[in-house]
ZAKOL-397242 format. One line per field, with one value per residue: residue number from 1; residue in three letters; x negated, y, z negated of N, C-alpha, C in turn. Coordinates in pm, whole numbers, padded with zeros to 5 digits, always signed. Example, Ala and Ser with C-alpha at 12.3 -4.5 7.8 and 13.67 -1.06 7.14 Angstrom:
2
pos = c(1;2);
code = c(ALA;SER);
nx = c(-01319;-01285);
ny = c(-00569;-00225);
nz = c(-00780;-00708);
cax = c(-01230;-01367);
cay = c(-00450;-00106);
caz = c(-00780;-00714);
cx = c(-01320;-01290);
cy = c(-00330;+00003);
cz = c(-00780;-00787);
//
This chain:
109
pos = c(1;2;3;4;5;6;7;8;9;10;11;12;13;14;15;16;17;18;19;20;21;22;23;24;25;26;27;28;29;30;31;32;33;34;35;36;37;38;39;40;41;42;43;44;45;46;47;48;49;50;51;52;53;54;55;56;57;58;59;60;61;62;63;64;65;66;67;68;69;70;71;72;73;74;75;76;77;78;79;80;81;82;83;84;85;86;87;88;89;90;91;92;93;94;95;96;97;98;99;100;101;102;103;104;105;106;107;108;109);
code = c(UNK;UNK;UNK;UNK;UNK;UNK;UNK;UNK;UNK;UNK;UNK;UNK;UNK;UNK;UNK;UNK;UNK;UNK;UNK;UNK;UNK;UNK;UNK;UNK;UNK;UNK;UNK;UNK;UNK;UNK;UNK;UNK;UNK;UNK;UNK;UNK;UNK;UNK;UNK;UNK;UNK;UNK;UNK;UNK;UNK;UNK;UNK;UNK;UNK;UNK;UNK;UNK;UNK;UNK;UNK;UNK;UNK;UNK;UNK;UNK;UNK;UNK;UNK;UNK;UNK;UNK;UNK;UNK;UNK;UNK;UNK;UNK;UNK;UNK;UNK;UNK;UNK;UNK;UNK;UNK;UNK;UNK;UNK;UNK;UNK;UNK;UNK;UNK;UNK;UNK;UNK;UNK;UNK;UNK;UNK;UNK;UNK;UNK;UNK;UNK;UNK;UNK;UNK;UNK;UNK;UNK;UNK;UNK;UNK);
nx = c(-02583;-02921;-03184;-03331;-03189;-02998;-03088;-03162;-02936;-02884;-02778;-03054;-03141;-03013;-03139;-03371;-03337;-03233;-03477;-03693;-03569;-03567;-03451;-03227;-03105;-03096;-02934;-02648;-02635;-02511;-02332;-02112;-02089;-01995;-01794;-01626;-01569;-01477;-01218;-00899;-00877;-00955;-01213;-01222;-00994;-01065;-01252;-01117;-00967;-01202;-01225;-01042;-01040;-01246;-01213;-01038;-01237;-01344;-01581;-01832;-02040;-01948;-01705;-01772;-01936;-01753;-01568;-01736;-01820;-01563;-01475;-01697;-01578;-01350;-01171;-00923;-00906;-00650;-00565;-00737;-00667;-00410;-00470;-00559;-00357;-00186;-00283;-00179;+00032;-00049;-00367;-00362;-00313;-00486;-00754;-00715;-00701;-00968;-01083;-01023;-01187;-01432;-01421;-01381;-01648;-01760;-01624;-01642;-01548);
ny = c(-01596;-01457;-01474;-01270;-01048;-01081;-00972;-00716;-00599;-00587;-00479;-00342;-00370;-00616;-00802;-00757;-00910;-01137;-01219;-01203;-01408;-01679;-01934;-01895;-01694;-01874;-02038;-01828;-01803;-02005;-02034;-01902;-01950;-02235;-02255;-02088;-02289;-02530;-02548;-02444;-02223;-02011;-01852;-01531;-01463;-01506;-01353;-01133;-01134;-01159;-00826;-00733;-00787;-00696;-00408;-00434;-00425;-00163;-00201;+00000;-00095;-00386;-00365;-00232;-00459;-00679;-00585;-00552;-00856;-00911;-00781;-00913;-01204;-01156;-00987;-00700;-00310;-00288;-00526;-00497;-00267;-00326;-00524;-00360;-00152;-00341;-00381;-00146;-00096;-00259;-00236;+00080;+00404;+00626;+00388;+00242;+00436;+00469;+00257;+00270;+00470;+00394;+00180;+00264;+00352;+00191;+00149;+00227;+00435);
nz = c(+04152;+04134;+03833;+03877;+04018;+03888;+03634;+03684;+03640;+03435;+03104;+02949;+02705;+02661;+02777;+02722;+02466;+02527;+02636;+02405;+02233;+02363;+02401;+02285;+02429;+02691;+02609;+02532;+02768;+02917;+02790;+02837;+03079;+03073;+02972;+03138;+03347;+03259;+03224;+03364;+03457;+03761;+03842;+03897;+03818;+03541;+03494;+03464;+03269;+03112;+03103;+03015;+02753;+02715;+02712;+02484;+02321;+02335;+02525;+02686;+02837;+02858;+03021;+03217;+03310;+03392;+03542;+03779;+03800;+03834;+04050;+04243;+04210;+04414;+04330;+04345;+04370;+04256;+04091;+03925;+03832;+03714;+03544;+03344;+03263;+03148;+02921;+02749;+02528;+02382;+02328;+02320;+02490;+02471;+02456;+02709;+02912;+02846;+02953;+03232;+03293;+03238;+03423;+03689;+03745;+03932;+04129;+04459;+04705);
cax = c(-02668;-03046;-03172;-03408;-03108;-02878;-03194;-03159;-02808;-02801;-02855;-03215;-03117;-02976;-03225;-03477;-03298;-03309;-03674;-03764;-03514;-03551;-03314;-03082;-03078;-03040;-02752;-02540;-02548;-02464;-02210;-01991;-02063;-01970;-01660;-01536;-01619;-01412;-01057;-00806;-00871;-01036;-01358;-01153;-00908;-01141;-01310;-00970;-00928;-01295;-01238;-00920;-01122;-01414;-01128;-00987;-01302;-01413;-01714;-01832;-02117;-01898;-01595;-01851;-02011;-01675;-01515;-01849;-01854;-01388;-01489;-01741;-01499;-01243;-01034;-00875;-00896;-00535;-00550;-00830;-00586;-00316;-00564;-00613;-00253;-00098;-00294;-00156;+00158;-00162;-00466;-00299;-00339;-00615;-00861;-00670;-00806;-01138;-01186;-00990;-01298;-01535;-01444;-01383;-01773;-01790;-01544;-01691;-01471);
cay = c(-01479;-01500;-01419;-01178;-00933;-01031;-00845;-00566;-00521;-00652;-00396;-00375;-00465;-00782;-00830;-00800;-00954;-01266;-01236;-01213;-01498;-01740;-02034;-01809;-01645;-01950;-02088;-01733;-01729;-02136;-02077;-01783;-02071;-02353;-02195;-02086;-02380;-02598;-02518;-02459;-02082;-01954;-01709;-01432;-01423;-01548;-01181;-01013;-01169;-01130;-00740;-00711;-00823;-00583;-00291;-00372;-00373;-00067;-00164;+00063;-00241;-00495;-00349;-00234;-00562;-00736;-00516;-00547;-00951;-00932;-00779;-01021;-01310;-01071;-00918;-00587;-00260;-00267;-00641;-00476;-00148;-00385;-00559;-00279;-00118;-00414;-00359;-00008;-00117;-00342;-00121;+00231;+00451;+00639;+00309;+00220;+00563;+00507;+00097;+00289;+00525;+00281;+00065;+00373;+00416;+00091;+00230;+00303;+00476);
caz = c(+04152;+04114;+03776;+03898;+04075;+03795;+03507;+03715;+03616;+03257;+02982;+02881;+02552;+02657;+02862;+02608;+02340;+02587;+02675;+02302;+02211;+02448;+02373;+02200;+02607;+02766;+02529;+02548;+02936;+02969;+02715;+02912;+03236;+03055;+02932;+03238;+03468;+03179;+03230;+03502;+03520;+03830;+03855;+03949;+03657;+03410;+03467;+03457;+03078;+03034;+03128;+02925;+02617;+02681;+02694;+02393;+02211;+02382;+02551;+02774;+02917;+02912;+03072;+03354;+03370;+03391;+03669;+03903;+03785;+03862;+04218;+04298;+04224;+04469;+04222;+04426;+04277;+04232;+03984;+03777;+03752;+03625;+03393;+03268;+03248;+03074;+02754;+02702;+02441;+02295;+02299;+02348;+02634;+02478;+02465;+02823;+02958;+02867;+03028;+03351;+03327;+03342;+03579;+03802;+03820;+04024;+04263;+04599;+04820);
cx = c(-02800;-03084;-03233;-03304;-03048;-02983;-03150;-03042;-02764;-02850;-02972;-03211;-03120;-03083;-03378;-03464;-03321;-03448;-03721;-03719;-03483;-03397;-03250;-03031;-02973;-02866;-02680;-02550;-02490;-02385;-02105;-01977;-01975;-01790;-01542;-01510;-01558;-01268;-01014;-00822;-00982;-01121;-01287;-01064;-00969;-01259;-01191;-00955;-01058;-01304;-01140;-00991;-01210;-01328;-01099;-01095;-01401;-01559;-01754;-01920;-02018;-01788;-01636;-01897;-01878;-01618;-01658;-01778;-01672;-01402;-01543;-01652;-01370;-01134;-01007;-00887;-00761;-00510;-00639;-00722;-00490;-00369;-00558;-00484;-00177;-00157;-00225;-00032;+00027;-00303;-00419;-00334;-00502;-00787;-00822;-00772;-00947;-01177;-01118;-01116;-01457;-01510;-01414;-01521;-01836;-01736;-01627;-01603;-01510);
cy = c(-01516;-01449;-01311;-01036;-00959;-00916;-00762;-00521;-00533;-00513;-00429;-00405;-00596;-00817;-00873;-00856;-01158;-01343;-01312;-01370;-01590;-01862;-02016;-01734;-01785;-02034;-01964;-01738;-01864;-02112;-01992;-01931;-02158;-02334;-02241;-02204;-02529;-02615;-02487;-02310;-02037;-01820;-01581;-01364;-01484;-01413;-01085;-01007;-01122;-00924;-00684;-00704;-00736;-00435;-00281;-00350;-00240;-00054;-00130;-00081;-00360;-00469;-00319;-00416;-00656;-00684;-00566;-00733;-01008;-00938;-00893;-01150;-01274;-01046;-00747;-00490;-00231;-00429;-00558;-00360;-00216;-00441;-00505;-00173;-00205;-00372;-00224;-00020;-00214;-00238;+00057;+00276;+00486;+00544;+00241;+00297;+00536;+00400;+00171;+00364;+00511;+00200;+00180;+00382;+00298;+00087;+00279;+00302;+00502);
cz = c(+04087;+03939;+03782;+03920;+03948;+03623;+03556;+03668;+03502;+03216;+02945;+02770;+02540;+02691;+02756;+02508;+02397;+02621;+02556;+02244;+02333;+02454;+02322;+02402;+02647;+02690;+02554;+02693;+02982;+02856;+02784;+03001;+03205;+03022;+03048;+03359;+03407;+03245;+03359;+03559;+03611;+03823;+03829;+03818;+03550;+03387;+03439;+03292;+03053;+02971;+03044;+02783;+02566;+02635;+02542;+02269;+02249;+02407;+02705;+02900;+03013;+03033;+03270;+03440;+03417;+03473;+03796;+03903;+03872;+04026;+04300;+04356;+04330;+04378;+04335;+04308;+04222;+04095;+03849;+03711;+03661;+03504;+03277;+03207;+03152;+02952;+02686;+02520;+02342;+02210;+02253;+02438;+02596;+02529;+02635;+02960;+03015;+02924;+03194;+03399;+03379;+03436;+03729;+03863;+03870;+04152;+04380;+04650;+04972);
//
């Protein structure tokens, strides 16, 4: 993804927090890459965990950015539901609820 389309979809925070901090930018987005592009785990489920993670720390951003970023890699909306179902005995339903809520408003039907 270009970085031009991917600004449009970052948080303006980030966005500006990258601008202002340049090589603090470029190190946090080649460190997610480098991560994932390490190990045996594919694109796909390396957003499923990333999305799991964002749930349990209840972020509304991430949990978005990590469902759009799950789809991309083809995650179904039925893997992200499970994603997102297994934490319940972890997270609780309540904080469950609310990452089902966001990732709902990526949902096109």
């Amino acid at each position: 993804m270009s970085d031009e389309k991917q600004s449009h979809e970052l948080p303006k925070h980030y966005v500006n927090i990258r601008e202002r901090f340049e090589e603090y930018g470029v190190v946090l987005s080649d460190l997610g890459r480098v991560v994932r592009e390490t190990g045996p785990i594919d694109e796909k489920n390396s957003q499923l965990i990333q999305l799991a993670a964002s749930a349990a720390i209840r972020s509304e951003g991430a949990v978005h950015s990590h469902t759009r970023q799950a789809m991309e890699s083809g995650a179904t909306k039925d893997e992200i539901y499970q994603s997102l179902l297994l934490l319940t005995s972890t997270i609780g339903f309540p904080n469950v609820a609310a990452a089902i809520s966001w990732a709902e408003d990526l949902f096109v039907d």
